[in-house]
Every structure is written in C-alpha cells, then in structure tokens.
C-alpha positions as CSV (number, residue, x, y, z in Angstrom):
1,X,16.3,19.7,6.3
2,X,18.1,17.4,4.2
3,X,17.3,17.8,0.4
4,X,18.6,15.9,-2.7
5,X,18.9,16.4,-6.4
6,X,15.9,16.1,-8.3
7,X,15.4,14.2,-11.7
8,X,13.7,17.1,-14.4
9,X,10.6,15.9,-15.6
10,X,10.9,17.4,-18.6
11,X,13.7,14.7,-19.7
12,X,13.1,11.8,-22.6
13,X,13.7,8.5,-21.7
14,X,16.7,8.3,-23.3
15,X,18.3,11.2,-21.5
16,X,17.2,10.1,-18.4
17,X,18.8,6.9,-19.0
18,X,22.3,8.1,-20.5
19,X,21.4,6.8,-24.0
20,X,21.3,10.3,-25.5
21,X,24.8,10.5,-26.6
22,X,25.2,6.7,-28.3
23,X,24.3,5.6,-31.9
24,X,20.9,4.4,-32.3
25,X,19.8,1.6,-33.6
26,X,16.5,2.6,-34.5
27,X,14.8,6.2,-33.5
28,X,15.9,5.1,-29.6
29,X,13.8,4.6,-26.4
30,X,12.0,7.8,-27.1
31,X,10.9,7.4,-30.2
32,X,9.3,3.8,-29.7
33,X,6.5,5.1,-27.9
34,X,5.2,6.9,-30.8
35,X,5.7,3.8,-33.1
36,X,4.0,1.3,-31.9
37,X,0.3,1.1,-32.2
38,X,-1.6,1.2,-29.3
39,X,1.1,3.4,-27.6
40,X,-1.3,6.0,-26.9
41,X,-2.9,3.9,-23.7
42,X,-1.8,5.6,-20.7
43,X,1.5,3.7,-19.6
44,X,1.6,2.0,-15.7
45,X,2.3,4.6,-13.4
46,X,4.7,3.9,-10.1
47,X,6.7,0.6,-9.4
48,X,3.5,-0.7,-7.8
49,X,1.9,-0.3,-11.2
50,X,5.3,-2.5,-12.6
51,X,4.4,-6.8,-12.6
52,X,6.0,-8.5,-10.1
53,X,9.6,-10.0,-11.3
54,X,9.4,-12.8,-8.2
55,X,6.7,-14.8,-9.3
56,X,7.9,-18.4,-10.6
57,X,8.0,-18.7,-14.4
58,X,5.7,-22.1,-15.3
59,X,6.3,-24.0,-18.7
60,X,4.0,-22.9,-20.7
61,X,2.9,-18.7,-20.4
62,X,-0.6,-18.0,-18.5
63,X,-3.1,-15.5,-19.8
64,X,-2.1,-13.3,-16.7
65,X,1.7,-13.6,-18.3
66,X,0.9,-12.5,-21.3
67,X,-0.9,-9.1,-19.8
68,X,1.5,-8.9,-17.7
69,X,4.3,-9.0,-20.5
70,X,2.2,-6.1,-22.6
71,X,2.5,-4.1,-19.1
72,X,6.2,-4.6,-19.5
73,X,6.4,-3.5,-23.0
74,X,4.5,-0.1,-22.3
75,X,6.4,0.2,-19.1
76,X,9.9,0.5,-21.2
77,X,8.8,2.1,-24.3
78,X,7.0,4.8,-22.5
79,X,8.1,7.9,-23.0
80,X,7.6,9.3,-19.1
81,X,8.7,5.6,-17.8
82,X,11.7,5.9,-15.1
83,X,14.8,4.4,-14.6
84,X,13.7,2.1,-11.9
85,X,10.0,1.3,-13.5
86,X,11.9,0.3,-16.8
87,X,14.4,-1.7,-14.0
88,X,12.0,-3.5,-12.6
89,X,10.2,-4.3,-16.0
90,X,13.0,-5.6,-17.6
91,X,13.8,-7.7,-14.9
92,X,10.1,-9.1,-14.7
93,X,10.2,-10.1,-18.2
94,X,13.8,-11.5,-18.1
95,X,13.2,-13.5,-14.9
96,X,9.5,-14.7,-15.6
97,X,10.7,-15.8,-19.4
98,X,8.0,-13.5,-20.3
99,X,9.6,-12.8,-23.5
100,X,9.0,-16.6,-25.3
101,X,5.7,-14.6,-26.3
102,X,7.3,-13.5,-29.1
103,X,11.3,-13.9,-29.0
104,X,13.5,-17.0,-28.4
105,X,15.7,-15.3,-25.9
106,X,16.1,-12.0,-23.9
107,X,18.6,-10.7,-26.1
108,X,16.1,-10.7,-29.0
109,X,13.7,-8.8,-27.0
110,X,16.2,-6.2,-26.2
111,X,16.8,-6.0,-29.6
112,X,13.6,-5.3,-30.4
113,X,12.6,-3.0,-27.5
114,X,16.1,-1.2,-28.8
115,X,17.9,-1.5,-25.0
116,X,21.2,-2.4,-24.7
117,X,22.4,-5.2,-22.7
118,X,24.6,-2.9,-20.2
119,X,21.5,-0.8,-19.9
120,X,19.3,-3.4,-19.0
121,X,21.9,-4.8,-16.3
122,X,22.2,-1.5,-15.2
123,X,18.3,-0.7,-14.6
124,X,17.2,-4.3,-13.4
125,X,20.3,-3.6,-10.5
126,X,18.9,0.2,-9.7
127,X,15.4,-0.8,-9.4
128,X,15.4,-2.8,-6.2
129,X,17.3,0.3,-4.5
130,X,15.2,2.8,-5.9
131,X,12.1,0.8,-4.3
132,X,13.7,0.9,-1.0
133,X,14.5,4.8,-1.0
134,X,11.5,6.3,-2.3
135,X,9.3,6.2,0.5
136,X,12.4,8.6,2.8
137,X,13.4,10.6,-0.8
138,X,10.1,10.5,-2.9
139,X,11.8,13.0,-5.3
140,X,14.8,10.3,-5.8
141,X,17.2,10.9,-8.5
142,X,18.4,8.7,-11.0
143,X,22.1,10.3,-10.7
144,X,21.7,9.0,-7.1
145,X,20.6,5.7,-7.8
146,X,23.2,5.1,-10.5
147,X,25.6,6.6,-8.3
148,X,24.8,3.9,-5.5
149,X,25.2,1.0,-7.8
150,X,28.5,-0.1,-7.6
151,X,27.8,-0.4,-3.5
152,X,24.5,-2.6,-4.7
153,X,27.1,-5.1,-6.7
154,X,29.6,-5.1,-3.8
155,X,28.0,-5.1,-0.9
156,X,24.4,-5.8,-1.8
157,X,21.4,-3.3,-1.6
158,X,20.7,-3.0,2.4
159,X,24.6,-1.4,2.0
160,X,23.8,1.5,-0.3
161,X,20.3,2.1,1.4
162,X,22.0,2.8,4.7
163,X,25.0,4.4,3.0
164,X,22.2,7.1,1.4
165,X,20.7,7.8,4.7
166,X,23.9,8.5,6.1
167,X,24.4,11.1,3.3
168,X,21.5,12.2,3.8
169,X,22.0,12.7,7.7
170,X,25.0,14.2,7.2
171,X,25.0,16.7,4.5
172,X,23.2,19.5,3.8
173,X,22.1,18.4,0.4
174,X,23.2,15.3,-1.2
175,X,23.8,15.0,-4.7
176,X,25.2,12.1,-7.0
177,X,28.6,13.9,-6.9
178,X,28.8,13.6,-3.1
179,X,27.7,10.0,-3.2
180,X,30.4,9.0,-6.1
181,X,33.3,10.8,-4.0
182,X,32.8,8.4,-1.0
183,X,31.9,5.5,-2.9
184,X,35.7,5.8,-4.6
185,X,36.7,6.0,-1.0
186,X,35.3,2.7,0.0
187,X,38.1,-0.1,1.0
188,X,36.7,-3.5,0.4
189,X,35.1,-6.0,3.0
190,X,36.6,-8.9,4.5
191,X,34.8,-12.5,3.6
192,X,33.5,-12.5,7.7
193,X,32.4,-8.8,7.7
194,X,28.6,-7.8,7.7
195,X,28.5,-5.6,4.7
196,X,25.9,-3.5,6.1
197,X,28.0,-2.7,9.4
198,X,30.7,-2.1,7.5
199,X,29.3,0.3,5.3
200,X,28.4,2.3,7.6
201,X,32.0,2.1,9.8
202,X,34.0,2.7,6.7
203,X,31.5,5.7,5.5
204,X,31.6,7.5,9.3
205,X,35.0,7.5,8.9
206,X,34.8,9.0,5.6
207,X,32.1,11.9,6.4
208,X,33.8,12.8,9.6
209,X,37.8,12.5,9.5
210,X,39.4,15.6,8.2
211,X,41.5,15.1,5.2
212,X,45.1,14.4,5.5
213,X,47.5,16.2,3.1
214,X,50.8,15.9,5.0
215,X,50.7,19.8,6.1
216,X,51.7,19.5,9.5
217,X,53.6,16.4,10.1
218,X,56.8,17.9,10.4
219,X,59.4,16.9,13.0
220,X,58.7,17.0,16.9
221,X,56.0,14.2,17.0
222,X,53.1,15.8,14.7
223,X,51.6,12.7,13.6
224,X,50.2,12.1,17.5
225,X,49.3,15.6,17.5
226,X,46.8,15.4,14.2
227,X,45.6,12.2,15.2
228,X,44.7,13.6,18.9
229,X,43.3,16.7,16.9
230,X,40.9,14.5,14.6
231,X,39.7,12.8,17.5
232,X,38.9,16.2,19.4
233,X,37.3,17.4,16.0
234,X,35.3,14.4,15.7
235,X,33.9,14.8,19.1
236,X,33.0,18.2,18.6
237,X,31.0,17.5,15.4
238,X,29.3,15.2,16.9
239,X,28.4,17.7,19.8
240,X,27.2,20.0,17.9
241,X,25.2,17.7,15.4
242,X,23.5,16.4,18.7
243,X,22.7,20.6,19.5
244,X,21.7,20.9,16.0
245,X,19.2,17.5,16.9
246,X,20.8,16.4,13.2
247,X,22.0,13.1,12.9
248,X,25.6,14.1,12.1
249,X,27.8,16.8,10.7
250,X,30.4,16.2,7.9
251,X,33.7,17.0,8.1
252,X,33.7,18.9,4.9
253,X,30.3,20.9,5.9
254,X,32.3,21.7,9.2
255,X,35.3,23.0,7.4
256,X,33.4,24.8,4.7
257,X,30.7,26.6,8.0
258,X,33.8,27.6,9.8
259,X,35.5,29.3,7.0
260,X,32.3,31.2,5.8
261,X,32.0,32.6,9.4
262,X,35.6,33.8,9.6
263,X,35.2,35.5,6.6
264,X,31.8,36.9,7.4
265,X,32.7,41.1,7.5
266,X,28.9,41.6,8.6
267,X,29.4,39.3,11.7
268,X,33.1,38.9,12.6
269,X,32.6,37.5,15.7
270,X,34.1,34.2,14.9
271,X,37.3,36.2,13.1
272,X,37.4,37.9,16.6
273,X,37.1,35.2,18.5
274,X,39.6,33.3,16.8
275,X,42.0,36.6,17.1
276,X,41.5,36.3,21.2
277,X,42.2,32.2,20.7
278,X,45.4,32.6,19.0
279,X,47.0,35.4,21.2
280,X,45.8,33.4,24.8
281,X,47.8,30.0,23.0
282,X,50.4,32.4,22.2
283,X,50.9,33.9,25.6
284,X,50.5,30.4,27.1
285,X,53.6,29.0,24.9
C-alpha cells in the first residue's frame, strides 16, 4: 500500500514552516503564542475549523468579521497550527480585508503577526492543495505540499492533485524528494494544452521511460533498438502493475526490484534464470 512521509508532530511552527534558520524579528511564530494574552484558548482545529477566504469583503467590517479575524489570528500564532491552516488564514484575512481591524494594509499585519511576505505567498498557495489531498493522504506532509507548489503556480492546483496521485500509484512510498525530482523534469505546456492532461502525459513518461545515458548507442542502428526496448519495457510494467492490481509501476522501482532479486543469494532464481536467458540469446546469435 502506498505510504508517504509524515510531518512530526513534535515540530514548532517555525520549523514546520522553514523559518527556523532566518533572523527573527521578534521571538518568531513560536514564541507569539505565548505572548499574547488570551493565547491559552484552544486554537481552531482542521481547515474546516479555518474562516472562509471566499466570502465577499463589504465596506465597512461585520461583527461575524471581526470573530472571524480573531479565528485568524489564533489560527497563525498557534503553536500546533499547520502549514495549510495558517495558508488558508492568511489568505482569509488578506482577501476579506479582515485586517483594517487594526492595520492599514496586509503588510502591517504581517508585520505584526511576524510572517514574512514570501511565507505568506507561500502558505496561502499550499493551502488550497493541501485541502484537496487530505481526504486520499490524511497524514499529508508539508515537504509534499511545498514540493507540489511550483506545479500549483504553473499549471494550477487540479495539476499537482493528479500529479500526487500518480506518485502515489506508482511508487512504493512517496516522499517530497521523489516529487521535486519529477517536477524539475517537467517541460512547459503549450498556450492550447489542458494543463491537467498534460500533467499527467508528461509525468507517465517520466515514471515509466528508463533513463537514457548514451550507454548503448553505439554504431549498427542502436538508437531504434533502445527505443524498441523502452517500448517493450513499458509494456511489461504495465503488465505486471495490472497482476500486481496496482495502478502503475515506475521505472525506477522496476530497475531497483530487478536488481535486488539478481542479487538475492537466498533465492537466486532470477540470477539463474537470467544465466539460462543469456546463453539461449547467445546460442541463437
């Protein structure tokens, strides 16, 4: 069963959100929930527990806003808060204009609640993502959503969801390292392609084509030979994904199962097998 990395609960808010190793303005994310008064009420729990961000800012803030705004605040300066609740508070209070309860612009309030800008950015673009993917990875990571971001700027958040749950498919475990590796991979879209359809062409391709190093390619026509090869490899990935009832096998997790079973010495059956494949090609040739 497919797993992923999980995010420790044991982390501070700043760790968890990669402020850890900057100069702080003040005592930092983690040290606000102590400061202010009233800090001790428990903080909203879940991203259903977070104010809504889509409701229409009016001219003048309602009684409900203003509630909704102190929800915010304990949201982000709580100490156990995630990534995506903070997300999806910031972005509540930026697009609602909650903050004119007590700053004249956004910035102030950032200021104040001692976030940086890029962080902020960063957060209010993971938190629709993370909303998407917790109901098929509950224990969702923050490396993975962080990791999926650059997909959420360039191709929009259905992209990365489907671009997760082909990782997921195809890999044993998935961790934000795995995800970062085909994301550098990704070409970019033409103006007229779906971005979702793409995605997931341009990742297939990724997960299941062998890597090409030049090895091979020597005189006597080799390129149509390892082209005819990936295609046969392909195939039989996909054979054995279907026997496995798994959605697909990688190309790396093929390479990696076939080596450890040629160099099992408890079962060599695959090492023998391989033996008898070789010497029937050579007495063919």
């Amino acid at each position: 069963m497919t797993t992923t990395d999980e995010t420790t609960t044991d982390e501070t808010t700043a760790d968890r959100f990669g402020l850890s190793d900057r100069p702080r303005r003040a005592s930092g994310l983690a040290g606000l929930a102590r400061k202010k008064k009233g800090s001790e009420a428990p903080a909203p729990e879940g991203l259903d527990a977070i104010p809504d961000p889509a409701i229409a800012y009016r001219d003048s803030l309602t009684d409900v806003d203003l509630v909704d705004l102190d929800l915010c605040e304990k949201a982000v300066r709580s100490h156990h808060a995630t990534f995506w609740e903070t997300g999806k508070a910031l972005d509540a209070v930026a697009l609602r204009h909650l903050y004119r309860a007590r700053y004249a612009t956004f910035d102030a309030l950032l200021e104040d609640w001692d976030v940086t800008l890029a962080d902020s950015s960063r957060m209010r673009r993971g938190w629709p993502l993370a909303a998407r993917l917790l109901p098929d990875v509950p224990k969702l990571s923050r490396s993975h959503v962080e990791a999926l971001l650059p997909v959420v700027k360039r191709y929009g958040v259905d992209a990365a969801v489907t671009l997760h749950a082909m990782l997921r498919e195809a890999l044993p475990k998935v961790t934000a390292k795995d995800i970062t590796a085909v994301v550098r991979e990704l070409p970019g879209l033409s103006e007229a392609a779906d971005p979702t359809d793409a995605i997931r062409h341009q990742a297939e391709k990724i997960l299941t084509e062998p890597e090409q190093d030049g090895e091979g390619q020597g005189a006597g026509g080799g390129d149509a030979d390892d082209t005819a090869l990936r295609q046969a490899v392909r195939q039989r990935a996909r054979q054995m994904a279907d026997e496995l009832k798994r959605g697909r096998m990688s190309h790396q997790e093929l390479t990696r199962t076939l080596t450890a079973a040629f160099a099992d010495t408890d079962d060599p059956r695959v090492y023998q097998a391989l033996i008898r494949w070789i010497k029937g090609r050579e007495s063919k040739g």
